[in-house]
C-alpha positions as CSV (number, residue, x, y, z in Angstrom):
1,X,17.2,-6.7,-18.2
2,X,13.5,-7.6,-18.4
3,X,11.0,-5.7,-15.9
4,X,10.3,-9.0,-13.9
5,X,14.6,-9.0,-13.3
6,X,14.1,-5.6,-12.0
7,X,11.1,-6.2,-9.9
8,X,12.7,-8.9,-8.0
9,X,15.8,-7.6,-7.6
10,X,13.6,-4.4,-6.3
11,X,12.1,-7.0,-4.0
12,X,14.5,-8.7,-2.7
13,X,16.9,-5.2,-1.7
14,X,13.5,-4.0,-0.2
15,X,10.6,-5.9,0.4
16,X,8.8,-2.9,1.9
17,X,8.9,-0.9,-1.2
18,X,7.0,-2.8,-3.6
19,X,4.5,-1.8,-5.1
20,X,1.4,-3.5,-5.6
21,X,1.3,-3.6,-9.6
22,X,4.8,-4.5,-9.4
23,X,3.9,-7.4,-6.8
24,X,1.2,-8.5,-9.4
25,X,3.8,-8.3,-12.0
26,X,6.1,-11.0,-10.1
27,X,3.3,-13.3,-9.6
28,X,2.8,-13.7,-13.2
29,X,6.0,-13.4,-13.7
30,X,6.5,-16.6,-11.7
31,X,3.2,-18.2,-13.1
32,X,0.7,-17.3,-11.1
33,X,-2.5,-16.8,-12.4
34,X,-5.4,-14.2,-11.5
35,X,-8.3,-16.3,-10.1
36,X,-10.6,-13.8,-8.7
37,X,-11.1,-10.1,-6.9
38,X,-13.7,-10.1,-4.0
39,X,-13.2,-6.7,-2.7
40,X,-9.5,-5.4,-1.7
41,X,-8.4,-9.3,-1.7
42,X,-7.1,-10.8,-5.5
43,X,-6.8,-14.3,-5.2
44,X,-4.0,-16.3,-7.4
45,X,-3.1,-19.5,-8.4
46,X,0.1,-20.8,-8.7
47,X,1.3,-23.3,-10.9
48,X,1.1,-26.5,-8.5
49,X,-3.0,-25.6,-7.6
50,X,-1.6,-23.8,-4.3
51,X,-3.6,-20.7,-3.8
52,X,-2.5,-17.1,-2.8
53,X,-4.4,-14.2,-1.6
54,X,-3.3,-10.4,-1.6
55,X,-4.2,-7.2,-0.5
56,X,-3.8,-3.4,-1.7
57,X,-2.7,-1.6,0.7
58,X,-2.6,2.0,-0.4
59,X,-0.8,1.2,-3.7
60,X,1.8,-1.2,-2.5
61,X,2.1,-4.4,-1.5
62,X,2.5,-6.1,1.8
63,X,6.1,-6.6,3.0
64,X,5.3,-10.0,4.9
65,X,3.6,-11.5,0.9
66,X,6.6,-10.3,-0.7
67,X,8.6,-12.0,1.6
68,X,6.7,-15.2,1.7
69,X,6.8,-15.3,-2.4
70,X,10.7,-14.5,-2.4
């Protein structure tokens, strides 16, 4: 099982518990690309030109984006 598998199996069981490498790790994983980092916001690109922003939030990610990826 690759790390991406686990990740979003991980994500899906608990959205709450991601962390925020790991969150970072789906995004690519689903081919999203880094576009830019303007202070605690990284901003991504997805595939189709649609463009997401995410936030640290004390080393994990925000349930309601891991959610709205899923």
């Amino acid at each position: 099982m690759k790390k991406i598998d686990k990740v979003l199996a991980l994500a899906k069981r608990n959205p709450d518990g991601v962390s925020f490498r790991d969150f970072e790790t789906l995004l690519v994983g689903f081919g999203f690309r880094c576009d830019r980092q303007s202070g605690s916001h990284m901003i991504f690109i997805a595939p189709k030109g649609q463009r997401v922003s995410i936030q640290n939030r004390n080393g994990m990610a925000k349930s309601y984006q891991v959610k709205q990826l899923l």
